[in-house]
PDB file of the backbone (N, CA, C, O) and the ligand in Angstrom, with CONECT records:
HET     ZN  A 101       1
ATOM      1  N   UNK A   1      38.209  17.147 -39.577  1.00  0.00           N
ATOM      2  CA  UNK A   1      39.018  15.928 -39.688  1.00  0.00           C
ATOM      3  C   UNK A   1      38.171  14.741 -40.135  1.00  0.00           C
ATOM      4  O   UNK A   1      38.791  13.929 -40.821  1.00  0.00           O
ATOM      5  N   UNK A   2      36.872  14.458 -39.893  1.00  0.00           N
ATOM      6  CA  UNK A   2      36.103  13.427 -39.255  1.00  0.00           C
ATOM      7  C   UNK A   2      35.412  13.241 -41.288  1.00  0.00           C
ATOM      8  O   UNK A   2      34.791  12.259 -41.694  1.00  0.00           O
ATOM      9  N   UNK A   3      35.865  14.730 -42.329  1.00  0.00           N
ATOM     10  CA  UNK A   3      35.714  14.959 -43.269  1.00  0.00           C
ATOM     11  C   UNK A   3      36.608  14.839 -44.335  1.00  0.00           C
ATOM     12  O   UNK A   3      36.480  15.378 -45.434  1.00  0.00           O
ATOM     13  N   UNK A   4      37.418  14.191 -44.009  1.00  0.00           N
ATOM     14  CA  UNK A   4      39.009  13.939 -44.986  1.00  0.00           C
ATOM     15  C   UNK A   4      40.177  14.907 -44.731  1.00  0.00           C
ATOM     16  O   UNK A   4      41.337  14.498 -44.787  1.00  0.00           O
ATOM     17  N   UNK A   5      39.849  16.313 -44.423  1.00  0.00           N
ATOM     18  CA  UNK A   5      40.887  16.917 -44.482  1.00  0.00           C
ATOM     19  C   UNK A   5      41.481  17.665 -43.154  1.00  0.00           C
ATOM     20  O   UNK A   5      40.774  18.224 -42.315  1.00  0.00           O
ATOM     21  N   UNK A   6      42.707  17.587 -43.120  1.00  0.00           N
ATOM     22  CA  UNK A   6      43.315  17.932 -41.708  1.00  0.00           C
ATOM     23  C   UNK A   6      43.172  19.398 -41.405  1.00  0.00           C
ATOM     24  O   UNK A   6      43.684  20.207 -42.178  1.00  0.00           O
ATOM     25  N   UNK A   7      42.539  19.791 -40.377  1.00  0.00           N
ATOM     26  CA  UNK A   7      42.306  21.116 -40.197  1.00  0.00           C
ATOM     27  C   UNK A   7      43.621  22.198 -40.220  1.00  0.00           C
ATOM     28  O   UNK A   7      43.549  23.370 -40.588  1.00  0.00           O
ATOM     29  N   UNK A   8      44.994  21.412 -39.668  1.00  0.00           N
ATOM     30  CA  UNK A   8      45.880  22.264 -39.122  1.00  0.00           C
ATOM     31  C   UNK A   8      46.764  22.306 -41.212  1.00  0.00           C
ATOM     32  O   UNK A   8      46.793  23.389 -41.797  1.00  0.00           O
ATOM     33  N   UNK A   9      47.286  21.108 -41.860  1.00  0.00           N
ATOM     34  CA  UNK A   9      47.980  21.280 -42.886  1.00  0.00           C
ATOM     35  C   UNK A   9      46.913  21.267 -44.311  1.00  0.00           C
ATOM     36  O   UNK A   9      47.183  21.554 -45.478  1.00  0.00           O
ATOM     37  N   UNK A  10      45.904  20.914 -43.828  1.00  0.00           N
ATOM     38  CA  UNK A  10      45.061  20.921 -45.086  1.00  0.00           C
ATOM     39  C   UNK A  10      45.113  19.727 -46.159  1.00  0.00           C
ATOM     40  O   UNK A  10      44.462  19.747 -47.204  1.00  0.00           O
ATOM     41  N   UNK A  11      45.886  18.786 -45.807  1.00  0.00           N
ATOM     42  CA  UNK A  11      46.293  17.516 -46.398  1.00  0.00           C
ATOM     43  C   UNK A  11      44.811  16.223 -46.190  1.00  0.00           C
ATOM     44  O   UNK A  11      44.179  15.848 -45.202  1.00  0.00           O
ATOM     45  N   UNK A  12      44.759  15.945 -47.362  1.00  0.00           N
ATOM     46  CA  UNK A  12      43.304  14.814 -47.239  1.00  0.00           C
ATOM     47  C   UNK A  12      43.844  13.479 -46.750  1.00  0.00           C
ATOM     48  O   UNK A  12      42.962  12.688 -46.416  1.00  0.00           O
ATOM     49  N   UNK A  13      45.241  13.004 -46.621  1.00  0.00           N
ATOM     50  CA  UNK A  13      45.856  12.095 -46.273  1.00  0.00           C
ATOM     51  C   UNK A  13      45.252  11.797 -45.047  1.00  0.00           C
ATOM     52  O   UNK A  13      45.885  12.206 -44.074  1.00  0.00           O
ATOM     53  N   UNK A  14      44.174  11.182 -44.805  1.00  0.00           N
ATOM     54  CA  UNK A  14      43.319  10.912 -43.259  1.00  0.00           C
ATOM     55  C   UNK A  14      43.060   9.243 -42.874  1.00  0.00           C
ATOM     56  O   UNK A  14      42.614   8.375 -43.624  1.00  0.00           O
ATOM     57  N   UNK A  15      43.352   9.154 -41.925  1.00  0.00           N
ATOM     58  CA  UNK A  15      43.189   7.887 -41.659  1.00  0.00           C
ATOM     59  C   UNK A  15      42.708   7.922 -39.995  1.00  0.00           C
ATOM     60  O   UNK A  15      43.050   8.492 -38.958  1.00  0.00           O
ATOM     61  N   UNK A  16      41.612   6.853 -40.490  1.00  0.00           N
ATOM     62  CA  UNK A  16      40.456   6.472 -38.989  1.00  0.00           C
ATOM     63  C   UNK A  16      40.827   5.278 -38.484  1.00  0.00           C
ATOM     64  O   UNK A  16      40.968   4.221 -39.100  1.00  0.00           O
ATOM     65  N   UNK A  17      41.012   5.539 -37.083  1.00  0.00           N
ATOM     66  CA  UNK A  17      41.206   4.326 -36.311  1.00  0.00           C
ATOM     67  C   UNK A  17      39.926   3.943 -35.235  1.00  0.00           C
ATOM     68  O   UNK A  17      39.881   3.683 -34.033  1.00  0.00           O
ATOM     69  N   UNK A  18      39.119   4.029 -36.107  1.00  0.00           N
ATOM     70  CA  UNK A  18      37.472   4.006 -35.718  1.00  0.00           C
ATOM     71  C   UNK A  18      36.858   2.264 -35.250  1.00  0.00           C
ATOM     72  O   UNK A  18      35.821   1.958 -34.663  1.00  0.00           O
ATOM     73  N   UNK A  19      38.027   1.333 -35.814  1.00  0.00           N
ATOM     74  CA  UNK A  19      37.619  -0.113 -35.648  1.00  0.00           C
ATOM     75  C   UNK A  19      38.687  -0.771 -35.181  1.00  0.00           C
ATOM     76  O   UNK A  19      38.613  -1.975 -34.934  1.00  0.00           O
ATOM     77  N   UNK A  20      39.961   0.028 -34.979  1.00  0.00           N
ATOM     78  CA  UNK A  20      41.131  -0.296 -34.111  1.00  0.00           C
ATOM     79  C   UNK A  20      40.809  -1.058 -32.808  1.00  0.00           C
ATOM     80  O   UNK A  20      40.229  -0.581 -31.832  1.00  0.00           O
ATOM     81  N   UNK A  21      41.255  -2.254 -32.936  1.00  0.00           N
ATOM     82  CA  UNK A  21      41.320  -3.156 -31.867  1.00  0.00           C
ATOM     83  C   UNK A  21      42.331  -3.415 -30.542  1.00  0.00           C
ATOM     84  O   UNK A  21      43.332  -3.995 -30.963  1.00  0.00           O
ATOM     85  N   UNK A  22      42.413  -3.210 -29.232  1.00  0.00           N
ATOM     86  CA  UNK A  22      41.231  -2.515 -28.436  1.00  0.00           C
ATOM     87  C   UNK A  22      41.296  -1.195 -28.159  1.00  0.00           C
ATOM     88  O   UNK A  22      42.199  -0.488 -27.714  1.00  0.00           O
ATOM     89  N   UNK A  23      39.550  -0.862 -28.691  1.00  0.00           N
ATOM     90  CA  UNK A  23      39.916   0.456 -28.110  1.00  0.00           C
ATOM     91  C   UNK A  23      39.884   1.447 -26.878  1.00  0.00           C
ATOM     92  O   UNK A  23      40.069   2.659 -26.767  1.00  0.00           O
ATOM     93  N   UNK A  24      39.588   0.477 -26.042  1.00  0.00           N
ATOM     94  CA  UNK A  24      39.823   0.742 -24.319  1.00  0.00           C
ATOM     95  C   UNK A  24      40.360  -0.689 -23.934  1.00  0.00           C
ATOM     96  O   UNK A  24      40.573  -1.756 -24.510  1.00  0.00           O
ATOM     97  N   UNK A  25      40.480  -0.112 -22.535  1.00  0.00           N
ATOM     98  CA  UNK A  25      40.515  -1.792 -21.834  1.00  0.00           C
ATOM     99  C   UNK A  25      41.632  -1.334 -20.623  1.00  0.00           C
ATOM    100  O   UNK A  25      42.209  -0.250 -20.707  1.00  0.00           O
ATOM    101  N   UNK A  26      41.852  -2.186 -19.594  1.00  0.00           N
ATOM    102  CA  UNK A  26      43.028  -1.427 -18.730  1.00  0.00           C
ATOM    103  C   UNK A  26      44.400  -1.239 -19.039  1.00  0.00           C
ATOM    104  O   UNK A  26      45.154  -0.717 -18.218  1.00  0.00           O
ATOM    105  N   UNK A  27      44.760  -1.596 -20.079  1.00  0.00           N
ATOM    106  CA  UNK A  27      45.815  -1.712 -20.897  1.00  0.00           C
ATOM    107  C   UNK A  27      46.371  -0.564 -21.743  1.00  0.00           C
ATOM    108  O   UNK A  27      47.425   0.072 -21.755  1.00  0.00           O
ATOM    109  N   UNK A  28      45.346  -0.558 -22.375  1.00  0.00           N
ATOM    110  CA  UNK A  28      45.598   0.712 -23.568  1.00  0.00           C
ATOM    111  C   UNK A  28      44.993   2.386 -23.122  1.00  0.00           C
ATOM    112  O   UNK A  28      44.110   2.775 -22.358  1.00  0.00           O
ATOM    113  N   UNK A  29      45.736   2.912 -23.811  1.00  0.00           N
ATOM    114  CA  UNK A  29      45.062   4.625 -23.420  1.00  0.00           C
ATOM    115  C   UNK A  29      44.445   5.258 -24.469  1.00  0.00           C
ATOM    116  O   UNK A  29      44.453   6.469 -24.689  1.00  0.00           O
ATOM    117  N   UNK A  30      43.810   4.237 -25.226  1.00  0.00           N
ATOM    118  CA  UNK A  30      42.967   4.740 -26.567  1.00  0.00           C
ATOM    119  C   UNK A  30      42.033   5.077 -25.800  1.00  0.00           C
ATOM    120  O   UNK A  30      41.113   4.286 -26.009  1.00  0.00           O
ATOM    121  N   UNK A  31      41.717   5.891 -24.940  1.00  0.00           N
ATOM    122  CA  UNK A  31      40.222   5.948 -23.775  1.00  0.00           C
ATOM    123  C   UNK A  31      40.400   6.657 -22.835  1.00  0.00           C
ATOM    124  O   UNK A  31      41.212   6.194 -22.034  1.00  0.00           O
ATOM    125  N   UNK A  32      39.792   8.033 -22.466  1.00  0.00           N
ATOM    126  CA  UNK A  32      40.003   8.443 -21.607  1.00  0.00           C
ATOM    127  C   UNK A  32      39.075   8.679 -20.369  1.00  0.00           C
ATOM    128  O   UNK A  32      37.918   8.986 -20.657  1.00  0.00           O
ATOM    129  N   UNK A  33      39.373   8.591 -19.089  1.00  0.00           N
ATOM    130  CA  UNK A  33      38.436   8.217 -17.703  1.00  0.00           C
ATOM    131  C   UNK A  33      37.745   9.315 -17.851  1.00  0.00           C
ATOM    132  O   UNK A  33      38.130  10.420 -18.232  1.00  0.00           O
ATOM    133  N   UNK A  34      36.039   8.733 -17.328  1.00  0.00           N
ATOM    134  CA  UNK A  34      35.000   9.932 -17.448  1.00  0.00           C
ATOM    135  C   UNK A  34      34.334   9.839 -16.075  1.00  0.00           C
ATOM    136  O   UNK A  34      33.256  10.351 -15.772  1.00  0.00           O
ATOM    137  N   UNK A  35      35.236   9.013 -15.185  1.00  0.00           N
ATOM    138  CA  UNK A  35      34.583   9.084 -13.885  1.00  0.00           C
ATOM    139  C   UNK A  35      35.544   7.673 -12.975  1.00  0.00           C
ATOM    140  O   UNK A  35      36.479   7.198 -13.619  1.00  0.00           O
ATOM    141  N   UNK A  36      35.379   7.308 -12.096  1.00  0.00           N
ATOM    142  CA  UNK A  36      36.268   6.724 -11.161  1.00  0.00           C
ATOM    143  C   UNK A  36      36.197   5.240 -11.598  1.00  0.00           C
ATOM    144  O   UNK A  36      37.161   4.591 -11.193  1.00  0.00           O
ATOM    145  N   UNK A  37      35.128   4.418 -12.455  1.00  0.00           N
ATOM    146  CA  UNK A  37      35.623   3.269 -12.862  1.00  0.00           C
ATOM    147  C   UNK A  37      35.266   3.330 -14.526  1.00  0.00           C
ATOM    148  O   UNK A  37      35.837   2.453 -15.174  1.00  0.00           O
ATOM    149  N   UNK A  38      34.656   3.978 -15.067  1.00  0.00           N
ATOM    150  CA  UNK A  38      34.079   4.337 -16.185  1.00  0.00           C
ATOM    151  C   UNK A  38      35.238   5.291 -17.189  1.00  0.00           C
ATOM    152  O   UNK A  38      35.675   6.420 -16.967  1.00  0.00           O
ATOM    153  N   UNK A  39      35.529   4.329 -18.378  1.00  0.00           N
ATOM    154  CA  UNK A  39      36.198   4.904 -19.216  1.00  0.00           C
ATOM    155  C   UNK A  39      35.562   5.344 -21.127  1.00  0.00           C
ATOM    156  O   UNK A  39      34.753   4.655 -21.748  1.00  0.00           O
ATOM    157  N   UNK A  40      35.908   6.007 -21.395  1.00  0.00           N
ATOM    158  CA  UNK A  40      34.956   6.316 -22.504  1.00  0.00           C
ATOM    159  C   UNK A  40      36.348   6.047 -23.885  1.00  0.00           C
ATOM    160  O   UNK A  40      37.440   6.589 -24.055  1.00  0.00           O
ATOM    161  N   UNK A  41      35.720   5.130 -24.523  1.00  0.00           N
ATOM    162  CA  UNK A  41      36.542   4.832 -25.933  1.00  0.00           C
ATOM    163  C   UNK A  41      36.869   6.076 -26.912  1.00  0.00           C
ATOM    164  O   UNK A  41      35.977   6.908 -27.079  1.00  0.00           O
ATOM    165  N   UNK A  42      38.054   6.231 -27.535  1.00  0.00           N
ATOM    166  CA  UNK A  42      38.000   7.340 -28.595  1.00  0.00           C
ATOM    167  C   UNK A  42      38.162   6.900 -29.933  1.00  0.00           C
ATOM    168  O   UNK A  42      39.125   6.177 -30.190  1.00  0.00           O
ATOM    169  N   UNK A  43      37.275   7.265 -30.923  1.00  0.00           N
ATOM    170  CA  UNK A  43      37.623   7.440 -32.195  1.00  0.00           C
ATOM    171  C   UNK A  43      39.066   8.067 -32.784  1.00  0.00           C
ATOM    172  O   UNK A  43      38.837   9.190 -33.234  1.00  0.00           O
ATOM    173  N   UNK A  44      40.132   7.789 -32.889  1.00  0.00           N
ATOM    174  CA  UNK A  44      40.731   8.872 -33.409  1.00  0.00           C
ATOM    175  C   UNK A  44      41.512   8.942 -34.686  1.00  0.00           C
ATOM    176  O   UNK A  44      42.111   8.080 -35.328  1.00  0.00           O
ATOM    177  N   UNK A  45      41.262  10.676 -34.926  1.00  0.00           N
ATOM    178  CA  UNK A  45      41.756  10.212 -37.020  1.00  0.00           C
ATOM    179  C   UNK A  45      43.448  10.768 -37.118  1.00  0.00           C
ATOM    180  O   UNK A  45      43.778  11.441 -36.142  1.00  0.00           O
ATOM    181  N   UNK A  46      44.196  10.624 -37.849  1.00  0.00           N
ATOM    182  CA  UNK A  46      45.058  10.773 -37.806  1.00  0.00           C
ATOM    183  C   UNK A  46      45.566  11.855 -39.350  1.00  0.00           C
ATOM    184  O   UNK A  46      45.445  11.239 -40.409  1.00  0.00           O
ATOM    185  N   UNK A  47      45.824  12.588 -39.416  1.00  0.00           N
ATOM    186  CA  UNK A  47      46.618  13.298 -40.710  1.00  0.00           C
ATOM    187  C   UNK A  47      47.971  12.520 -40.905  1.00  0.00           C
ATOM    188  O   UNK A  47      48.890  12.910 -40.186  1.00  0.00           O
ATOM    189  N   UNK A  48      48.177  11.714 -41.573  1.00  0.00           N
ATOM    190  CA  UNK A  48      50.036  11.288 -42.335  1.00  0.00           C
ATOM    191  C   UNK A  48      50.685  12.494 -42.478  1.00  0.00           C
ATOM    192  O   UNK A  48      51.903  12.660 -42.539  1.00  0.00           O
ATOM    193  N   UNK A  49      49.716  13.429 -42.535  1.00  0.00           N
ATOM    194  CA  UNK A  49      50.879  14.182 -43.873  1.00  0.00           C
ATOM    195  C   UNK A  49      51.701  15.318 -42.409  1.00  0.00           C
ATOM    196  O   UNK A  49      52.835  15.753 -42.612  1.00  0.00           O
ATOM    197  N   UNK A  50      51.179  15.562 -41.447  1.00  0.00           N
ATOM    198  CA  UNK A  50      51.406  15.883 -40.469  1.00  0.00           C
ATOM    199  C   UNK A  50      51.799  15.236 -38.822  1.00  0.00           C
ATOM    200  O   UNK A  50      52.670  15.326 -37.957  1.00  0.00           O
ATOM    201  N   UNK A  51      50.598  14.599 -39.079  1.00  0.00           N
ATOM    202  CA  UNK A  51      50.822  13.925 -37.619  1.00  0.00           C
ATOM    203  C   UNK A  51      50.113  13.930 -36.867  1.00  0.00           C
ATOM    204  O   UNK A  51      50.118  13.165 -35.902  1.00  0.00           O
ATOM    205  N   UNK A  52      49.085  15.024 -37.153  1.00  0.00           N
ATOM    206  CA  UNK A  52      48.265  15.731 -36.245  1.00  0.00           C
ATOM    207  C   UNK A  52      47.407  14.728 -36.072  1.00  0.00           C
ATOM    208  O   UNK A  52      46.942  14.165 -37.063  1.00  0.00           O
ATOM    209  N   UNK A  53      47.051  14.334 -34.778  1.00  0.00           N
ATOM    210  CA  UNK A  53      45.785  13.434 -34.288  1.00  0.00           C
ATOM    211  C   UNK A  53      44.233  14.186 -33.747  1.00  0.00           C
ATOM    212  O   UNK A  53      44.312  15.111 -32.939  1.00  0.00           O
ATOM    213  N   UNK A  54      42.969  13.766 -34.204  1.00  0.00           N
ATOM    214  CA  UNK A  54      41.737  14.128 -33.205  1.00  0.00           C
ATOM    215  C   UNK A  54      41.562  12.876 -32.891  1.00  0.00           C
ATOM    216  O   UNK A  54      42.115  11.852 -33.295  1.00  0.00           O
ATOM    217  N   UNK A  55      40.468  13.123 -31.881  1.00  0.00           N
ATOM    218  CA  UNK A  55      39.980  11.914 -30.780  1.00  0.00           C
ATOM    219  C   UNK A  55      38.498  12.224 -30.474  1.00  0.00           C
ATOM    220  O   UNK A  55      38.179  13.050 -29.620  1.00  0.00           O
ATOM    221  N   UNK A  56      37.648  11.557 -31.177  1.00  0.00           N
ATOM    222  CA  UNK A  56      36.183  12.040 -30.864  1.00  0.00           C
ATOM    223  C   UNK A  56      35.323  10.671 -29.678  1.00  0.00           C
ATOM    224  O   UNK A  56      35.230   9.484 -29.990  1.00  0.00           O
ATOM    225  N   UNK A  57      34.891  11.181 -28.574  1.00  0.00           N
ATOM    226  CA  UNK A  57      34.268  10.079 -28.320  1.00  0.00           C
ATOM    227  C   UNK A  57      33.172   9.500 -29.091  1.00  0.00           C
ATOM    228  O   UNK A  57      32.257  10.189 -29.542  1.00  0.00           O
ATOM    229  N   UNK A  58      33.255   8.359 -29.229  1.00  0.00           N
ATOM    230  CA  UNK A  58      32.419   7.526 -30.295  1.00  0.00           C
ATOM    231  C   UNK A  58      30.840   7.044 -29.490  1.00  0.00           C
ATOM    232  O   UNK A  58      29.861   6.670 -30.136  1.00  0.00           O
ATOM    233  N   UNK A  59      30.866   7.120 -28.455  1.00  0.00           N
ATOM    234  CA  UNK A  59      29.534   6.112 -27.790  1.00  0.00           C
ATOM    235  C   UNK A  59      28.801   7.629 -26.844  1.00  0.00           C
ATOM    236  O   UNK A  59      29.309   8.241 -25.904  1.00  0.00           O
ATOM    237  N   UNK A  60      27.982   7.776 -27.272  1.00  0.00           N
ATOM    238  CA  UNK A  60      26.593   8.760 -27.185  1.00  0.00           C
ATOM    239  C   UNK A  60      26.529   8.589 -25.203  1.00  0.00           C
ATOM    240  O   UNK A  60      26.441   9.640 -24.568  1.00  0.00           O
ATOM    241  N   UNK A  61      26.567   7.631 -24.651  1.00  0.00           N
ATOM    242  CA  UNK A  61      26.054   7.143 -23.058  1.00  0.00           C
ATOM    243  C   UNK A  61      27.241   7.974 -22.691  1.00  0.00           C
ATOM    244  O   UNK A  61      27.073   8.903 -21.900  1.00  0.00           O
ATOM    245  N   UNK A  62      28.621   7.692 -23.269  1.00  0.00           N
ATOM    246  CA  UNK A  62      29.744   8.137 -22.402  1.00  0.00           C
ATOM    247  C   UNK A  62      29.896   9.840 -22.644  1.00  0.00           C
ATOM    248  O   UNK A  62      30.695  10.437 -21.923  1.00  0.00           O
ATOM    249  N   UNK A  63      29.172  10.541 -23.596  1.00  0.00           N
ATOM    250  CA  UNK A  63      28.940  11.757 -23.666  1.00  0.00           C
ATOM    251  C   UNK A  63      28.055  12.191 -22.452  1.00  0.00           C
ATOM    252  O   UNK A  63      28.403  13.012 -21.604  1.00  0.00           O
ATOM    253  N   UNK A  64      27.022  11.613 -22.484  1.00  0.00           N
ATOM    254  CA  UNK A  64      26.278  12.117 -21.519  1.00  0.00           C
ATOM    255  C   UNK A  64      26.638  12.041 -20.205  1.00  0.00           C
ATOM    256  O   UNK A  64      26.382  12.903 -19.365  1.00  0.00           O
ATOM    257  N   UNK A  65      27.378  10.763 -19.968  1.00  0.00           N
ATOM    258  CA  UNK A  65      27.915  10.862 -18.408  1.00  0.00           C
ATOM    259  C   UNK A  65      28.899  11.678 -18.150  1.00  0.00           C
ATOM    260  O   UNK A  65      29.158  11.843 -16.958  1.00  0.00           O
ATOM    261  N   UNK A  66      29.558  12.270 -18.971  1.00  0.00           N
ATOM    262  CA  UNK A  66      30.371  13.565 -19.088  1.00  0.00           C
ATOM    263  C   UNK A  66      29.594  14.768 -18.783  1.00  0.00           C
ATOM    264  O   UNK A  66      29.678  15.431 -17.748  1.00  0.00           O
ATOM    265  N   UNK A  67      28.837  14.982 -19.776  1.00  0.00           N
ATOM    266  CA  UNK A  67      27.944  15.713 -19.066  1.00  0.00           C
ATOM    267  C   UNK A  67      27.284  16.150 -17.743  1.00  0.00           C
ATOM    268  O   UNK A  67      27.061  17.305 -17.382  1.00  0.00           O
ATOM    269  N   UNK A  68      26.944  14.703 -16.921  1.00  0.00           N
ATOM    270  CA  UNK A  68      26.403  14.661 -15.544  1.00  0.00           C
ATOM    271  C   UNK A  68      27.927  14.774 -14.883  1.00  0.00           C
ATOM    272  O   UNK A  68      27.920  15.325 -13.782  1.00  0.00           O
ATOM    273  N   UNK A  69      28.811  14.487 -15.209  1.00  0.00           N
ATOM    274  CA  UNK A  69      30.418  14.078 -13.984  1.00  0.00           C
ATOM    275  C   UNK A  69      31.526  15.444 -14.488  1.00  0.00           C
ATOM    276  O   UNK A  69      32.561  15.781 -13.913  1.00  0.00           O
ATOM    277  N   UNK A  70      31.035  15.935 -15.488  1.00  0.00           N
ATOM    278  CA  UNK A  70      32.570  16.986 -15.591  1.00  0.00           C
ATOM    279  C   UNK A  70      32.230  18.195 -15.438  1.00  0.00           C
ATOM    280  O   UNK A  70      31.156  18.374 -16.011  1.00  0.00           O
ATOM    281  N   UNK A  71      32.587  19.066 -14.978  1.00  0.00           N
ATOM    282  CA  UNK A  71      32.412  20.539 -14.505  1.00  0.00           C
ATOM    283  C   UNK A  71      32.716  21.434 -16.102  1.00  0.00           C
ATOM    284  O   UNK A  71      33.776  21.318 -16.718  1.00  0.00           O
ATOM    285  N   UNK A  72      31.529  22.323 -16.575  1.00  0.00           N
ATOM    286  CA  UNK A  72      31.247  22.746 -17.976  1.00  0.00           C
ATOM    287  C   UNK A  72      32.138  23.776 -17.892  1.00  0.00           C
ATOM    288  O   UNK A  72      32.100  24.528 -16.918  1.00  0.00           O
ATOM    289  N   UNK A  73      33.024  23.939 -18.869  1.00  0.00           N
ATOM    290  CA  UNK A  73      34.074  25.225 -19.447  1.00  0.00           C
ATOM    291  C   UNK A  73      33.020  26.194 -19.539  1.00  0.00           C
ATOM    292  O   UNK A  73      31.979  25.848 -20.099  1.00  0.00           O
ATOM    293  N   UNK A  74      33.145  27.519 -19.010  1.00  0.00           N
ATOM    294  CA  UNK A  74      32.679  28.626 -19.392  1.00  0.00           C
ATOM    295  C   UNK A  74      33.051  29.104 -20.199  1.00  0.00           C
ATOM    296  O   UNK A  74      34.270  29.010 -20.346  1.00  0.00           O
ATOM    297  N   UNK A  75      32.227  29.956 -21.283  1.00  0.00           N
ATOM    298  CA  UNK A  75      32.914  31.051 -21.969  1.00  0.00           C
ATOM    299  C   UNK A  75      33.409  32.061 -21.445  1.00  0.00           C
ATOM    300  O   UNK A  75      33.043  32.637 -20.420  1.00  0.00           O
ATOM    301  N   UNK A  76      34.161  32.274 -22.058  1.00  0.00           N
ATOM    302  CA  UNK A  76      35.435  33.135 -21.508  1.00  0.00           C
ATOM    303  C   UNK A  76      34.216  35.165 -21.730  1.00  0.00           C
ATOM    304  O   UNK A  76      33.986  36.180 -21.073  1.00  0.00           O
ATOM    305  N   UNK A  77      33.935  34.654 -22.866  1.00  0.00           N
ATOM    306  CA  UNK A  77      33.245  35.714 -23.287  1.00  0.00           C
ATOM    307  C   UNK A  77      31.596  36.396 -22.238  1.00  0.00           C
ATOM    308  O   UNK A  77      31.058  37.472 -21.976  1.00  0.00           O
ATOM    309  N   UNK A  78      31.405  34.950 -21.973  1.00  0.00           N
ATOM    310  CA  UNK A  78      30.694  35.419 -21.285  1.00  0.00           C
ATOM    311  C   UNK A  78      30.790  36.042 -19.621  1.00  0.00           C
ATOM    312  O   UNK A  78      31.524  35.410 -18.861  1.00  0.00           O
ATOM    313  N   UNK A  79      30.291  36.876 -19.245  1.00  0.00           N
ATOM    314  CA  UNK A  79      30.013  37.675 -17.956  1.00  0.00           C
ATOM    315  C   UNK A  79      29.386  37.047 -16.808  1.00  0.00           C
ATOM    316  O   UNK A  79      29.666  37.349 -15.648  1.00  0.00           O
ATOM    317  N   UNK A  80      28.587  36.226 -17.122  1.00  0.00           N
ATOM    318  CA  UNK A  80      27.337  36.051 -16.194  1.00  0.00           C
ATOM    319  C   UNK A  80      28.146  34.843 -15.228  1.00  0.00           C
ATOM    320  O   UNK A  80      29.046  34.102 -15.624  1.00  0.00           O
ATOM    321  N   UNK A  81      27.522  34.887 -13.807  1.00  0.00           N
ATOM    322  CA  UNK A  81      28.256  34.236 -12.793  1.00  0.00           C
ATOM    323  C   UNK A  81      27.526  32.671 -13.509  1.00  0.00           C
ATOM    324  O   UNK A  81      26.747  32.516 -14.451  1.00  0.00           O
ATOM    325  N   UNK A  82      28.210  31.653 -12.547  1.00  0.00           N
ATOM    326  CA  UNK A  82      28.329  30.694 -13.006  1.00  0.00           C
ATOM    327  C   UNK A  82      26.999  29.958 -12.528  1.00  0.00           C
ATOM    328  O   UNK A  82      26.630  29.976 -11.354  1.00  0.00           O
ATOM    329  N   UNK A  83      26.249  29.245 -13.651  1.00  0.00           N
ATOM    330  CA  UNK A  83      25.119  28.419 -12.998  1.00  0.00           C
ATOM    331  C   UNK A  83      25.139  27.248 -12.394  1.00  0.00           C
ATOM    332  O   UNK A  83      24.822  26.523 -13.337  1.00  0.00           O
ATOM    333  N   UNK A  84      25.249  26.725 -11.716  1.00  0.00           N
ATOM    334  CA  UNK A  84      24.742  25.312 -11.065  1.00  0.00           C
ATOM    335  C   UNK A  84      23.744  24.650 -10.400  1.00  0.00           C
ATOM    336  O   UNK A  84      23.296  25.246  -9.420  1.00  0.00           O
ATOM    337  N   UNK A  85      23.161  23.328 -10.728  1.00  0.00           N
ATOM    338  CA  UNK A  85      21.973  23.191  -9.936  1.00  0.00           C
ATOM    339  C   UNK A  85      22.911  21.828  -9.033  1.00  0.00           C
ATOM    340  O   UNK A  85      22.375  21.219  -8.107  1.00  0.00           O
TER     341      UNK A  85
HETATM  342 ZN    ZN A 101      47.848  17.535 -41.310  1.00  0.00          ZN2+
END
């Protein structure tokens, strides 16, 4: 998406709401909670020709605190019991 073209219709019709004003705040839900007061802003692109929306988090800090605060999806594929420290 983040490349012009919509993954699901294949249409280059793409549009970024990458400087969309605001893009958090307590108001709006352009942002989704990454912990109990901490909200993380989203990039998100849009296909016209479909509809179809992505949402990338944009700010590198709020990745990582995801990292430390959200419990990691396993692969499905994989076997091995689950690690945690
Ligand atoms: Zn599309």
């Amino acid at each position: 998406m983040k490349n012009g073209t919509c993954p699901k219709c294949g249409s280059s019709d793409i549009y970024a709401g990458t400087e969309v004003f605001p893009k958090s705040g307590p108001f709006t839900c352009n942002a989704i909670p990454v912990g109990l007061t901490a909200m993380a802003p989203l990039d998100n692109y849009v296909c016209a020709a479909c509809g179809y929306v992505e949402s990338y988090i944009s700010r590198e800090e709020d990745i990582a605190s995801i990292r430390r605060k959200w419990p990691q999806v396993t692969s499905e594929k994989e076997s091995t019991p689950e690690e945690k420290d």
